[in-house]
C-alpha positions as CSV (number, residue, x, y, z in Angstrom):
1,X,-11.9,22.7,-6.4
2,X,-8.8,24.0,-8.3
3,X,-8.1,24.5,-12.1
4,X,-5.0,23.9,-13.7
5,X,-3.4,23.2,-17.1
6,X,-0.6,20.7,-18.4
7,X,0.9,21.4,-21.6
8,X,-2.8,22.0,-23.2
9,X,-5.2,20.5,-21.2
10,X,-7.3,21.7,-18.7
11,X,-7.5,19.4,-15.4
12,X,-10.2,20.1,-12.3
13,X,-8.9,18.5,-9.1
14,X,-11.9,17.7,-6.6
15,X,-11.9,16.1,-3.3
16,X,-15.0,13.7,-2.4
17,X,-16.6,15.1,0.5
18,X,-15.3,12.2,2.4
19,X,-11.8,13.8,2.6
20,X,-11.3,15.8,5.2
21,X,-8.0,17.6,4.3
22,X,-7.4,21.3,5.3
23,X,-5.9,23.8,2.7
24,X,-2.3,23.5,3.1
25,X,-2.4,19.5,2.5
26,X,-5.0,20.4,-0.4
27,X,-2.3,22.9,-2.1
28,X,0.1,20.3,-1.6
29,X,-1.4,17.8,-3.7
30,X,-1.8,20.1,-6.4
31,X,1.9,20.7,-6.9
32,X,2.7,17.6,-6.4
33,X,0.0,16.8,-9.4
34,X,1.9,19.7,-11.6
35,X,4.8,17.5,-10.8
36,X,4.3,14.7,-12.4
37,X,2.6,16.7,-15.3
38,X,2.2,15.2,-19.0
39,X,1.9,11.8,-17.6
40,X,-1.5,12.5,-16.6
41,X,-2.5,12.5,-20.1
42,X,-1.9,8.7,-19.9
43,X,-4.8,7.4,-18.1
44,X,-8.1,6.8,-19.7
45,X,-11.7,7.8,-18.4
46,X,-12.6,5.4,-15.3
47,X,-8.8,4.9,-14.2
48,X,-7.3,5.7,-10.8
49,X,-3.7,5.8,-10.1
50,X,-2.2,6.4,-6.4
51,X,0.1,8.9,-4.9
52,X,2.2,8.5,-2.1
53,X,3.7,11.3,-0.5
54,X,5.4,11.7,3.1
55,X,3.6,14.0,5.2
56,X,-0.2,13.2,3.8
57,X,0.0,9.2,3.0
58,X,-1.5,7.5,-0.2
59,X,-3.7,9.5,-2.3
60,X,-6.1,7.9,-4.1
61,X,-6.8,9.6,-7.7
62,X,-10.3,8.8,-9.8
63,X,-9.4,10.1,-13.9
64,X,-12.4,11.1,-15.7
65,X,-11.6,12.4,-19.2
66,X,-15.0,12.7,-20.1
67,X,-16.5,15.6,-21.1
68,X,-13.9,17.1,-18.9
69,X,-10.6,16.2,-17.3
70,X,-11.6,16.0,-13.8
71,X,-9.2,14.0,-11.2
72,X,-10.7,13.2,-8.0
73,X,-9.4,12.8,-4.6
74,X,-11.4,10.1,-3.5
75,X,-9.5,8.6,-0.4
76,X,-6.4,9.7,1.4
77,X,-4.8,6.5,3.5
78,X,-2.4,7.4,6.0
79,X,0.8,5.8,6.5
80,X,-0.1,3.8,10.0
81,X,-2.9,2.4,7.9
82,X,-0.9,0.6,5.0
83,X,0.1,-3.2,5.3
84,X,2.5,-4.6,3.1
85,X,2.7,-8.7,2.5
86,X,5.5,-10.0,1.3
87,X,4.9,-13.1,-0.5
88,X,8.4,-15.8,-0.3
89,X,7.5,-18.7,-1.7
């Protein structure tokens, strides 16, 4: 679990116990969070946005805002595991 702020809020970033990530990939995802910074203020409690990023794959974030700011890792979806359909009419 880490703690961090953004402008003045107070985040928790968790991982479900599903996601078996080691330390570095777990630090990496936290700056890549303080990245993209005040925009996290713009989801609402129950939300879930997704990250992609090259070396760990999608990240997929759970927003609860309620009683605190938590984000949740609770899937990571690597890269040989995506399918994309392209729909030509």
């Amino acid at each position: 679990m880490y703690r961090f702020s953004i402008e003045e809020d107070e985040w928790i970033l968790r991982f479900s116990p599903k996601v078996a990530i080691d330390a570095d990939e777990r630090q990496a995802i936290l700056m890549s969070l303080l990245q993209i910074g005040e925009k996290l203020s713009k989801y609402s409690h129950g939300d879930a946005f997704l990250m992609f990023t090259n070396n760990i794959g999608a990240i997929v974030f759970d927003v609860e805002t309620i009683p605190s700011f938590i984000l949740t890792v609770s899937n990571i979806i690597s890269d040989e595991n995506w399918y994309i359909q392209d729909t030509v009419s």
